[in-house]
C-alpha positions in Angstrom: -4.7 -17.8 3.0 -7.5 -15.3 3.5 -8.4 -12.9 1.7 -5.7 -9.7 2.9 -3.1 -12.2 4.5 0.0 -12.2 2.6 1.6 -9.7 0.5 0.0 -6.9 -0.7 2.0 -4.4 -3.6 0.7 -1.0 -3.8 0.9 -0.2 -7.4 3.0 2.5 -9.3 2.0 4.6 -11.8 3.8 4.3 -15.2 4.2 8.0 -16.7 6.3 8.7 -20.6 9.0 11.2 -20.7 5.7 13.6 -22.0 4.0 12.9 -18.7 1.2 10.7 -19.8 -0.1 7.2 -18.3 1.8 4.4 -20.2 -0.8 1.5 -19.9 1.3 -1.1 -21.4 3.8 -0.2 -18.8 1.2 -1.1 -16.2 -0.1 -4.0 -18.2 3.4 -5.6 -17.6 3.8 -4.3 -13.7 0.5 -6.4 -13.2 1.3 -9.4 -15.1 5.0 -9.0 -13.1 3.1 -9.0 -10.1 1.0 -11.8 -10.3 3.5 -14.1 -11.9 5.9 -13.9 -8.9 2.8 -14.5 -6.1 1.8 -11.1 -4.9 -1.3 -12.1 -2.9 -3.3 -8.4 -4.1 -2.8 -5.5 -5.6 -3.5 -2.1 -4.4 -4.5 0.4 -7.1 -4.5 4.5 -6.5 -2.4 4.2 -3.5 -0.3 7.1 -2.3 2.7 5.4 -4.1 0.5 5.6 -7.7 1.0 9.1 -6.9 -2.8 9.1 -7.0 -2.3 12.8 -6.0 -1.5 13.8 -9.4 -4.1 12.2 -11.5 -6.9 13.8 -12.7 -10.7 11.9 -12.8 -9.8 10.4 -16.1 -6.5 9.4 -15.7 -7.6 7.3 -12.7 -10.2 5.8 -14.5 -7.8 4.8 -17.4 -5.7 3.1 -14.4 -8.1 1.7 -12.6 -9.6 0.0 -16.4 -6.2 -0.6 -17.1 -5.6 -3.0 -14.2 -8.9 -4.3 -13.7 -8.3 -5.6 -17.3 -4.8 -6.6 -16.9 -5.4 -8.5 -13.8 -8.8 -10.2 -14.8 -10.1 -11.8 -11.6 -7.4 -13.2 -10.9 -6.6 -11.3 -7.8 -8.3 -9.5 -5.0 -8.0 -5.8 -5.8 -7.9 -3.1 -3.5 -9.1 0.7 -4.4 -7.6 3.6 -2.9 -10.1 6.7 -2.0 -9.1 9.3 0.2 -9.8 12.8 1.0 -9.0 15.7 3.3 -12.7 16.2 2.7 -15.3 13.7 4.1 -18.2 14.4 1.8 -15.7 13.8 -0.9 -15.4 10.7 -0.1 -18.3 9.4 0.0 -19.7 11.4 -3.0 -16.4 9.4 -5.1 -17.6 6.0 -3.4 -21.0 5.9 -4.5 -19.9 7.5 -7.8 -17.4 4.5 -8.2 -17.4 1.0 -9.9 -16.3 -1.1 -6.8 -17.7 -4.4 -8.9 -13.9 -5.4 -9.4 -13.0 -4.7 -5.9 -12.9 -6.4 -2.7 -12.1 -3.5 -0.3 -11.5 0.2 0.0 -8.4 2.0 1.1 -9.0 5.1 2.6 -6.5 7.2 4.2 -6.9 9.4 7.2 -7.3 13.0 6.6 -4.0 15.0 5.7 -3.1 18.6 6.3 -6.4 19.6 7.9 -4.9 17.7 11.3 -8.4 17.0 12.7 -8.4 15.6 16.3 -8.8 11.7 17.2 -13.2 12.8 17.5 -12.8 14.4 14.0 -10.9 11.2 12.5 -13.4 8.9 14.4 -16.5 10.7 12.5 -15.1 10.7 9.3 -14.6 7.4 9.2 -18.1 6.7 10.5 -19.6 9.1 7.7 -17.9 6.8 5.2 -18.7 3.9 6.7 -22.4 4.2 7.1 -22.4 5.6 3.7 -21.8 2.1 2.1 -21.8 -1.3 2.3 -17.8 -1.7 0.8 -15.4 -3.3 3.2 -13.2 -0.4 4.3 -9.5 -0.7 5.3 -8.2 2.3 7.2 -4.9 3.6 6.5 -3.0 5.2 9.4 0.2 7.4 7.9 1.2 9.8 10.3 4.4 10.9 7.7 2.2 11.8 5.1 -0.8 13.3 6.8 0.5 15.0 9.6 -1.6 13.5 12.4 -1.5 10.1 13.6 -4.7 8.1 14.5 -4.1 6.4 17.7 -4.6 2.9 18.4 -7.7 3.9 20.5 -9.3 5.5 17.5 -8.8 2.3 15.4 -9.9 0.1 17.9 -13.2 2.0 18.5 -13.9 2.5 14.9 -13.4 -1.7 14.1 -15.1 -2.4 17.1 -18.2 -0.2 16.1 -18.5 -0.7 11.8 -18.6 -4.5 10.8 -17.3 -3.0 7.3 -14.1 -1.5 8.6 -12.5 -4.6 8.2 -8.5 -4.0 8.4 -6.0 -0.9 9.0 -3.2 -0.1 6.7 -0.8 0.8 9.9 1.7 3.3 8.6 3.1 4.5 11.6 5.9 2.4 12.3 5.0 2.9 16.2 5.5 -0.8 17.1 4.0 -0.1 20.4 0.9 1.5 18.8 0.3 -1.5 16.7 1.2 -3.9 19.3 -2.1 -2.1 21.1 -4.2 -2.4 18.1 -3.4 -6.5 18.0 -3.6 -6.9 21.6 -7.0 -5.9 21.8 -9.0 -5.8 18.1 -11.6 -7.5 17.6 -11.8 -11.5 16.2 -11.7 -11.1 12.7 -10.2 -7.7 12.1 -6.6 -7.3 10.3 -3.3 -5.3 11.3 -1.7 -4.9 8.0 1.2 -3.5 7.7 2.0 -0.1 5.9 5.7 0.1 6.8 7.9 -1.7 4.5 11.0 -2.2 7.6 8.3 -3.1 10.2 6.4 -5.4 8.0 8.3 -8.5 9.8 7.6 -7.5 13.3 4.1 -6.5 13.0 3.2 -10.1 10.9 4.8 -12.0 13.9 3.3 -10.4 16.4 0.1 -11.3 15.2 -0.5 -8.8 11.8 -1.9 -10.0 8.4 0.9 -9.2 6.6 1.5 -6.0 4.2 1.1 -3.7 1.9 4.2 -3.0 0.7 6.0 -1.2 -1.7 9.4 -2.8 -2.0 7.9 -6.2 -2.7 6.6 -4.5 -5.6 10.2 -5.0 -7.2 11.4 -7.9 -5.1 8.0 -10.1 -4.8 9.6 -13.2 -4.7 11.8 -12.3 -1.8 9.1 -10.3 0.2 6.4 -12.8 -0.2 8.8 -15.8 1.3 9.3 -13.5 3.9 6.1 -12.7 5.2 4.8 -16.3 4.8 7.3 -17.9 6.8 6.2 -15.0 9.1 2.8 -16.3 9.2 3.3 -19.6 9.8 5.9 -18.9 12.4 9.3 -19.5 11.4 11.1 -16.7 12.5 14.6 -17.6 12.0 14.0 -18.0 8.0 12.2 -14.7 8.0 14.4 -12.7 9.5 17.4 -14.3 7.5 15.5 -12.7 4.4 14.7 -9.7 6.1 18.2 -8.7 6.9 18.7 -8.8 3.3 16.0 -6.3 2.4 16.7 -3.9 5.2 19.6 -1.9 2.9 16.9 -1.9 -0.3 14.2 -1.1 1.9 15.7 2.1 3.3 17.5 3.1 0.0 14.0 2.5 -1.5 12.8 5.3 0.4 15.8 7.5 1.0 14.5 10.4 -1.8 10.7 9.5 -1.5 8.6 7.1 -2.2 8.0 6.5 -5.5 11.0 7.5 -7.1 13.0 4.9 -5.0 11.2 2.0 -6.2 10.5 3.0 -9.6 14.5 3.1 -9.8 14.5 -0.3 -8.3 11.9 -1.5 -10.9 13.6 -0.5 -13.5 16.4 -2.8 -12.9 13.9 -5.7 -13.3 11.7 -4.0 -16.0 13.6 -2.6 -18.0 10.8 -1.8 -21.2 8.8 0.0 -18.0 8.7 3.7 -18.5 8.9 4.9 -14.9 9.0 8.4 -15.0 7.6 10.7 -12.2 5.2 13.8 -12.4 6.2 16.7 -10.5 6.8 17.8 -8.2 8.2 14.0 -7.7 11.5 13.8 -9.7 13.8 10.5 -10.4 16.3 9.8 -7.7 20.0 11.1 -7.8 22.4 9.5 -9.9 24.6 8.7 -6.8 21.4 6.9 -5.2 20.7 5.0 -8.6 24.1 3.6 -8.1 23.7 2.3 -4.6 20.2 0.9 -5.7 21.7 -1.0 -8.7 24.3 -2.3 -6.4 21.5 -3.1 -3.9 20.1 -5.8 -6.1 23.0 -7.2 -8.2 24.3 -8.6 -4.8 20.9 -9.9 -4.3 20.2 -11.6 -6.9 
């Protein structure tokens, strides 16, 4: 497939009990990863809880899976700011050797309007050559970007290649597919609409949940490329229950709870003010995948 069809996993980040960076941890999430045919990886995502890293600790990640991974597949790096020059300034500051695209999220708490999103995505796009994917997550930053924004900013940028689509608004994306330009990918952002978007024409997604049932996920977005919508949904409706407990008490604690059923050696701890998920919820995600699998 092309390069950001398929299955995307937005990376964790492993933390000890004493709150540091465990790289081994995320030595094995990668090697888990790309023995159970993720298609890319997506490192300093929101769900790395890039938010509480400082500069080096995202370097050590970033070295970390760049090493672990070793060509073997496309990598995606998430930079995002509430401040534009930001961005760019961390761009051209950045190593992007090992990567094939940026993922940069739409600016959160400042609410800017649709003009104000549409210019700070055309400051970071003429400030590089990178492929860009937007990233759309109206639950996260506050302020949805419309399918009119996207579509003017792909139609204008030959480097804003792809949107991360967040929203869940099926009739938003359905806008954004019906009328992109050749060439330019819907991915999806939303772990429940993932299916719909894919068959109606998206490249796949970026998910989180796949990141602890790859196998599962994977089969189910390939069948929904090539069209087969009775065995995709027949996997679906078995992820629907671990995809909403997954999220239930945030995102990551939900799927670091999940991985740890399959990783056990992982440490998955959260930094504040992120905490593990409730002992009751642990339960029902336990029971989640033992009648999975």
């Amino acid at each position: 497939m092309s390069l950001f069809t398929g299955t995307g996993v937005a990376l964790v980040t492993p933390f000890k009990e004493n709150g540091e960076i465990d790289s081994d941890s995320l030595r094995k999430l990668v090697e888990f990863q790309i023995n159970n045919n993720i298609d890319y990886l997506v490192v300093l995502g929101t769900t790395a809880e890039s938010a509480t890293l400082n500069n080096q600790e995202k370097q050590l990640v970033i070295d970390t899976v760049v090493k672990a991974n070793n060509g073997r597949l496309p990598l995606v790096l998430g930079i995002g700011s509430s401040n534009t020059a930001s961005v760019i300034s961390q761009i051209k500051e950045a190593n992007l050797d090992s990567f094939s695209a940026i993922l940069s999220v739409s600016p959160a708490y400042n609410k800017p309007t649709q003009e104000g999103i549409y210019q700070h995505f055309k400051a970071i796009a003429t400030s590089t050559t990178k492929d860009i994917i937007l990233y759309n997550v109206p639950g996260r930053t506050a302020s949805n970007m419309t399918s009119q924004t996207t579509l003017r900013l792909a139609n204008e940028f030959d480097n804003i290649i792809a949107i991360k689509e967040a929203s869940g608004d099926l009739p938003q994306i359905y806008n954004i597919l019906k009328d992109k330009p050749s060439g330019f990918k819907v991915i999806s952002g939303d772990d429940m609409t993932a299916l719909a978007t894919t068959l109606a024409g998206g490249s796949g997604v970026i998910s989180v949940v796949a990141q602890a049932l790859p196998i599962e996920f994977t089969q189910m977005i390939n069948y929904a490329i090539k069209g087969d919508n009775k065995a995709a949904y027949q996997i679906h409706y078995k992820l629907v229950q671990g995809i909403d407990l997954a999220f239930q008490e945030g995102n990551p604690s939900g799927i670091k709870a999940m991985l740890n059923k399959f990783i056990p050696s992982l440490n998955l701890d959260l930094r504040l003010p992120l905490v593990k998920v409730s002992s009751e919820l642990k339960e029902k995600i336990i029971s989640f995948v033992n009648q999975l699998k």
